[in-house]
Structure formats: structure tokens, C-alpha cells
Backbone bond lengths (Angstrom), bond angles and torsions (degrees), N, CA, C in turn:
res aa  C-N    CA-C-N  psi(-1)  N-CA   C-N-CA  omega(-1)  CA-C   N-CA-C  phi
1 X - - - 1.453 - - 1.530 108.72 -
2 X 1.194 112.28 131.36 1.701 116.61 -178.79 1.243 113.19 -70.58
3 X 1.391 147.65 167.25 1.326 173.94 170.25 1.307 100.74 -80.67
4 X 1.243 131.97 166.02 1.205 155.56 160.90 1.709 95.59 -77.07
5 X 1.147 131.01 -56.99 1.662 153.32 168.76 1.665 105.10 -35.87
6 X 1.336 104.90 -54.78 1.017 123.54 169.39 2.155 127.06 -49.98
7 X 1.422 85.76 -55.81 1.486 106.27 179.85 1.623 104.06 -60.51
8 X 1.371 104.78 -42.94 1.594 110.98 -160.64 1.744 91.24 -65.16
9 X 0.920 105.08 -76.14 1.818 119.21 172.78 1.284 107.09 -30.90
10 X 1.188 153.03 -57.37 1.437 133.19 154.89 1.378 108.85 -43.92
11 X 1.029 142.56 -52.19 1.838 137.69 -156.29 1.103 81.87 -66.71
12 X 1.294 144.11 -68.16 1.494 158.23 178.63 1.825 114.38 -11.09
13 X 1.667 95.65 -55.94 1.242 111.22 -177.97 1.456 104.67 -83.40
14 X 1.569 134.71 -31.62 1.222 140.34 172.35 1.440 115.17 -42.96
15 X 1.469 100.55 -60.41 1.810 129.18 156.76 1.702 99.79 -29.88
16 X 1.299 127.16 -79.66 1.309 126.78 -163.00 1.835 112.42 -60.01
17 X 1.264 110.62 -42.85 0.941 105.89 160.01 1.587 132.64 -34.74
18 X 1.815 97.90 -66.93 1.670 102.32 -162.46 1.751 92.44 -69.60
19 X 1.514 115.76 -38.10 1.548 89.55 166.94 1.295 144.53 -28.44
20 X 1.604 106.18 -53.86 1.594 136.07 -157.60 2.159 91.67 -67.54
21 X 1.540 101.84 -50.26 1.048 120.93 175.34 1.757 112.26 -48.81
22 X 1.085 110.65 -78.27 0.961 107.82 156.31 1.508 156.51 22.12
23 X 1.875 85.62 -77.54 1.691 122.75 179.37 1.216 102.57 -88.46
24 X 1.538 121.49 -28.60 1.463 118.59 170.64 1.359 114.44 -82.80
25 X 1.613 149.20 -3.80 0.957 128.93 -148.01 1.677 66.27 -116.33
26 X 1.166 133.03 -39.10 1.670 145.52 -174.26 1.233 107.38 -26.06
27 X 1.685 106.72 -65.42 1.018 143.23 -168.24 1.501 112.38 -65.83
28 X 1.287 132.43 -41.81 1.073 132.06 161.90 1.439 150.23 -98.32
29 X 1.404 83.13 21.74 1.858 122.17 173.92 1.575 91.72 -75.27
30 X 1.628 102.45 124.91 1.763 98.64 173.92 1.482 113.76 -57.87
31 X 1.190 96.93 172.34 1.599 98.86 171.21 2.077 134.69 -102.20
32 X 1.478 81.13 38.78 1.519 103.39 -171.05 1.644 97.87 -86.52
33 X 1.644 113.84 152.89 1.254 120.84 -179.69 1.504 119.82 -57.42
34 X 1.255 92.91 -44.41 1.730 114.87 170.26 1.801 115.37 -21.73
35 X 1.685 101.72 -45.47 1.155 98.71 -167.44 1.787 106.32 -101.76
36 X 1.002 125.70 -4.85 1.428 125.20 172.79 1.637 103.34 -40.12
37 X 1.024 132.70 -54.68 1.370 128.58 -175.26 2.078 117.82 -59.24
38 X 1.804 107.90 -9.93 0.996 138.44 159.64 1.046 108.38 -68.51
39 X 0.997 123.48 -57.10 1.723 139.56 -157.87 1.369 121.09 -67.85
40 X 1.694 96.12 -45.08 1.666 115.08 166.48 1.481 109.62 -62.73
41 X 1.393 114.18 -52.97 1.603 105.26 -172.41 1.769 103.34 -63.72
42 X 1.275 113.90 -27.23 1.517 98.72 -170.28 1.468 114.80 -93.24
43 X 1.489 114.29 8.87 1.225 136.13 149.60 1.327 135.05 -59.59
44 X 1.383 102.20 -49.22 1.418 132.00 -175.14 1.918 92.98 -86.06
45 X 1.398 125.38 -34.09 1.227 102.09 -164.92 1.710 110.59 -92.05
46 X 1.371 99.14 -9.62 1.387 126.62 165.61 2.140 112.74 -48.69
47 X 1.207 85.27 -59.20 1.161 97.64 177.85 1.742 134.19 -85.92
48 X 1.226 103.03 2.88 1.699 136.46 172.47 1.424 80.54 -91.79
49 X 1.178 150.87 -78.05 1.162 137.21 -120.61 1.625 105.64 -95.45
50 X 1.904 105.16 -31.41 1.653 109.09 159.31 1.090 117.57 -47.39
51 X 0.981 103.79 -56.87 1.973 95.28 -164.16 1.888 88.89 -82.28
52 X 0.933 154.98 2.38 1.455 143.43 166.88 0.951 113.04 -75.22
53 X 1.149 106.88 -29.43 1.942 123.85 -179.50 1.592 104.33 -77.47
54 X 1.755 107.94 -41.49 1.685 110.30 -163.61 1.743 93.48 -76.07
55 X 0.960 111.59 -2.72 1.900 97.45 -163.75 1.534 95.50 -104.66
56 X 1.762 114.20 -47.46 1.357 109.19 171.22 1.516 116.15 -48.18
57 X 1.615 127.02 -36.70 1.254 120.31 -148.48 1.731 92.97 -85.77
58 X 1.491 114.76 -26.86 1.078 119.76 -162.56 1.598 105.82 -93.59
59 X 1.131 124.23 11.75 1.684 129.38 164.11 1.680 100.48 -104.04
60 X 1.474 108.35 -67.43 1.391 91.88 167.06 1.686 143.54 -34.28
61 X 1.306 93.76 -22.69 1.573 99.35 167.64 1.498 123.03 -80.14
62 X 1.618 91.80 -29.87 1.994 96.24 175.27 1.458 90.69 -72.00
63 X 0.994 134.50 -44.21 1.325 131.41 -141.19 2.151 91.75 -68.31
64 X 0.967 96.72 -67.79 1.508 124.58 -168.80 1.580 100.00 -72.09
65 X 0.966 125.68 -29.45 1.758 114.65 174.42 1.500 114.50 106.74
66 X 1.292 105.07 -45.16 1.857 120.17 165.43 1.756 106.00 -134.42
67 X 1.389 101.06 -173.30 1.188 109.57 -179.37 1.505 107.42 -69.58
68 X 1.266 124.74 159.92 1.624 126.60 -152.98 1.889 96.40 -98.11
């Protein structure tokens, strides 16, 4: 049976993932003007998902005492 500790730490890694994802889908967005308005949202969702990550990582640490 998983932990609550447990759960968080997967979402965590879920997080790193859709990041990683992310930076690759970024990355292979042409480089036509067309898509700048792409670019911003995947900017912006880039940065939803940082600080989603900084708030999860930073409960898990109360939770757990140190970093996990």
C-alpha cells in the first residue's frame, strides 16, 4: 500500500516528466512566426508546472522532515 509520501513523489516525477515533455515538444515547434503565439502558451505552461513542482516539493519536505 503506498504512502501519502509516496503518492506525492510520484506526482513529483509525473511533474518532471510533463516538463521534460514539454521542452521537447518546445524544441521541435518550427521556427516560423506563426507559432510564437505557441511558444508563449508553452512558456506560460512551462512555468505553471515550475512552481507546481516548487510547492509540491516544498510540502513534501514538511511532510517528510528533509528532502525525500
Amino acid at each position: 500500500m503506498s504512502t501519502i509520501k509516496d503518492k506525492l513523489i510520484e506526482v513529483l516525477d509525473f511533474l518532471d516528466y510533463a516538463h521534460s515533455e514539454l521542452d521537447s515538444a518546445t524544441n521541435e515547434l518550427p521556427d516560423y512566426s506563426a507559432n510564437e503565439s505557441s511558444r508563449t502558451y508553452m512558456s506560460q505552461t512551462e512555468s505553471y508546472l515550475t512552481d507546481a513542482k516548487d510547492i509540491l516539493e516544498n510540502a513534501v519536505t514538511e511532510l517528510v522532515g528533509n528532502r525525500y
